[in-house]
C-alpha positions, 0 to 999 in steps of 0.5 A: 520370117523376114530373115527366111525370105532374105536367105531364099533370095540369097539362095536362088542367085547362088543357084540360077544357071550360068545362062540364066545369070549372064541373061539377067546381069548383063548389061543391056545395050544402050539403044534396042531398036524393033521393026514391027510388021504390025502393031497392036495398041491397046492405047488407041485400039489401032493397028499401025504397020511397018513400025519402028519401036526404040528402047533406050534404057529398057524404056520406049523412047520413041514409036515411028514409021520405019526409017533407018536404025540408029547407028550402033543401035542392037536391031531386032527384025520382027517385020515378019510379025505381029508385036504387042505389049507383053502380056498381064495375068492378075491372077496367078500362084507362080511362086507355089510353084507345084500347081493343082494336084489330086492331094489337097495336103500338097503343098505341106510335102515340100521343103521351102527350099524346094518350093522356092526353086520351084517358083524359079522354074515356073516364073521362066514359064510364064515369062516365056509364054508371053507374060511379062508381068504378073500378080502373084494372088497368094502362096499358102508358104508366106513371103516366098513370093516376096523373095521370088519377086525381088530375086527377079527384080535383081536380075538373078532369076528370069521371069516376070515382073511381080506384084504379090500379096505375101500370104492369105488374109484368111480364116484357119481352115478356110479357103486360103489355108492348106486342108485335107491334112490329118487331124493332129499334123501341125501346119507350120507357123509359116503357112498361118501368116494370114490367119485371121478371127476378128476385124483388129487381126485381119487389120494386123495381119495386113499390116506385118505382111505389107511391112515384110514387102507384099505389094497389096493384100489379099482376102480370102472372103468366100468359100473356095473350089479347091479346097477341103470343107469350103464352100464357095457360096459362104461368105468366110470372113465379115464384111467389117473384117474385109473392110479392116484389112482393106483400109490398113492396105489404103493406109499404107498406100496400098489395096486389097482384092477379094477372092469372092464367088457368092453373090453376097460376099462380091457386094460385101466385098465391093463395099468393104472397099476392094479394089478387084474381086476374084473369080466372081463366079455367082456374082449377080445383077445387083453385084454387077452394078455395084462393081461398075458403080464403084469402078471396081474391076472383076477378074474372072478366070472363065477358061481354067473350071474346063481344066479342073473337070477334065484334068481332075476327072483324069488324075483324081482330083477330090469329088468335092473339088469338081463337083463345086468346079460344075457348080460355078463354071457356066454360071460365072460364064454368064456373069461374065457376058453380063458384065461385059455388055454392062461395061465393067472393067475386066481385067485378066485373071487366069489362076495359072498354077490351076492349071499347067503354066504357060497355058494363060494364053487359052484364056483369050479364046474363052473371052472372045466367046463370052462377049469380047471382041478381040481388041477388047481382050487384048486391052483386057490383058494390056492396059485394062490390067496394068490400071488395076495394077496401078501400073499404067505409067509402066507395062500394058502400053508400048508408048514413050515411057514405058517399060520395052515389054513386048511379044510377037505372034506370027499372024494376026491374033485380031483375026485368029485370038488363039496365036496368042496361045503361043507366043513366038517372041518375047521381049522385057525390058528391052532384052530378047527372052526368046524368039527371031530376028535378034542379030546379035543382042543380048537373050536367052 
């Protein structure tokens, strides 16, 4: 599998676009200097205006009053605009790349060189649309995020930065393996890397996926929505086999997230030390005080159970599939007010391969409604997420030392959350992706 990872890393260099190419390897300028009309911090929660953000290296140098750039310095004017730090989703499937469709057997009608091209054009999506980092929560093909996530790292793909979980820890047949498929079709060995039956192999299984490169592990402990003979409510894999794969994740420096939306299996998850549960859609008061106890952050994708019943309805989706999708959407909206008014960390998760990619923005409007405020959603998907990435000294802020990510929105998305529907400018690393004002830097 190491060796199938490597070959899809080669394979996308050698077949990225020119532009895309010429966009990632070229060298940035030294200094990139951005004039922001305003700016958002999700640090302090201000908004600071007329300010000038340097980026040296691709890493913020300095935030000041606006003042004459520097000399030589690549200017980019987004005086005009409202800029933030680029955007967080904790919850996506970039590198599956083919998204929801009405067959659950999806993902076994396409080669693993046509998913990994696939995850290419999707990674640029996401980019795109304002998400300069995400975390990849699980490819039912094993490691091909791994090698999606390290061919963007070495510039040869556009997209964002990527922390990956390489494969499902999972029951066979259970909500992170592929069903509807007949009988007697064998599943391919490489879709099965995660499958566990007892506490020692869900410990082995984290320990070959976190050796092939996965960032962190991923556990599938509950029944899930989408999927075939999965039932949301039904705790999937023990408390003490989540607990394994858990503490082999701490041992190698690492950690676990749980996909849980029963009740009991978000409190067994939380105790078998996990460090964000997924969805959480039935979670319970009991629940809830346990997360916020054990500081444990909830992920919460409350925007896409209105795509599933309104696209499913559309195209076909299994009866099945919507029918458990009203069972946990309104509930998990409630969860969610709930846990926002108890103080729990939420960070943003939005399932984008669920829904269309670069769609993720949609999901600020449902977090306002469910008891944020505007600035709290902002600091959902900026520096709430970049701690439970683990990650603060890097993405989530725009403060000296961090890495030159930043969007722009025409507007003022504190008054009006849905700009952040469509982004206007993007910013990574102190390249221009897209958007106004460039003034000759480099971009796409």
């Amino acid at each position: 599998m190491k060796t199938w990872g490597l070959a899809l890393a080669a394979m996308l260099a050698a077949t990225s676009t020119p532009a895309a190419q010429a966009a990632q390897t070229a060298a940035p300028p030294q200094t990139v200097q951005v004039r922001a009309g305003k700016l958002i911090d999700p640090e302090s929660a201000q908004v600071l205006t007329d300010r000038l953000i340097t980026v040296t290296d691709g890493r913020v140098t300095s935030i000041a009053p606006w003042a004459a750039p520097a000399a030589g310095a690549c200017v980019i004017d987004w005086s005009g605009y409202t800029v933030l730090p680029g955007l967080l989703d904790m919850h996506t499937h970039v590198a599956d790349g083919y998204g929801q469709t009405s067959d659950p057997a999806e993902p076994l009608k396409h080669s693993a060189t046509a998913t990994i091209l696939k995850g290419a054009e999707t990674a640029r999506v996401m980019l795109h649309s304002g998400f300069t980092t995400v975390r990849d929560v699980g490819v039912y093909r094993g490691l091909s995020d791994v090698a999606l996530r390290d061919a963007i790292e070495a510039g040869q793909v556009e997209g964002p930065r990527m922390a990956v979980a390489g494969a499902y820890i999972t029951v066979p047949g259970g909500g992170g393996a592929v069903t509807g498929a007949a009988p007697d079709v064998g599943i391919p060995a490489d879709f099965r890397l995660g499958e566990s039956r007892s506490p020692a192999e869900a410990r082995d299984r984290a320990r070959y996926l976190l050796q092939q490169g996965a960032d962190f592990i991923k556990i599938i402990g509950t029944g899930a929505v989408l999927a075939i003979g999965s039932e949301p409510g039904q705790m999937e894999l023990t408390e003490e086999e989540m607990k394994a794969a858990c503490d082999e994740a701490r041992a190698h420096g690492s950690y676990c997230i749980v996909h849980a939306h029963g009740a009991e299996g978000i409190k067994a998850a939380i105790r078998a030390g996990a460090r964000s549960i997924e969805h959480a859609s039935l979670i319970d008061d009991e629940g809830i005080a346990l997360a916020r106890a054990r500081g444990v952050w909830l992920d919460m994708d409350i925007f896409n159970g209105d795509w599933i019943d309104e696209a499913g309805r559309r195209e076909g989706w299994p009866e099945e599939y919507l029918r458990k999708n009203l069972e946990t959407t309104e509930v998990q909206r409630i969860g969610f007010r709930k846990a926002v008014k108890a103080g729990v960390k939420l960070s943003f998760g939005t399932d984008a391969g669920v829904y269309p990619y670069g769609l993720g923005g949609r999901q600020f409007a449902y977090m306002v409604r469910y008891g944020m405020t505007p600035m709290q959603a902002i600091q959902s998907a900026t520096a709430v997420s970049a701690a439970l990435l683990n990650r603060s000294a890097d993405v989530g802020a725009l403060s000296p030392g961090h890495f030159g990510d930043m969007i722009a929105v025409k507007g003022d998305p504190l008054a009006d959350i849905r700009l952040l529907e469509k982004v206007d400018g993007v910013i990574k690393g102190g390249r221009v992706v897209k958007g106004p004002g460039r003034n000759g830097c480099s971009g796409s």
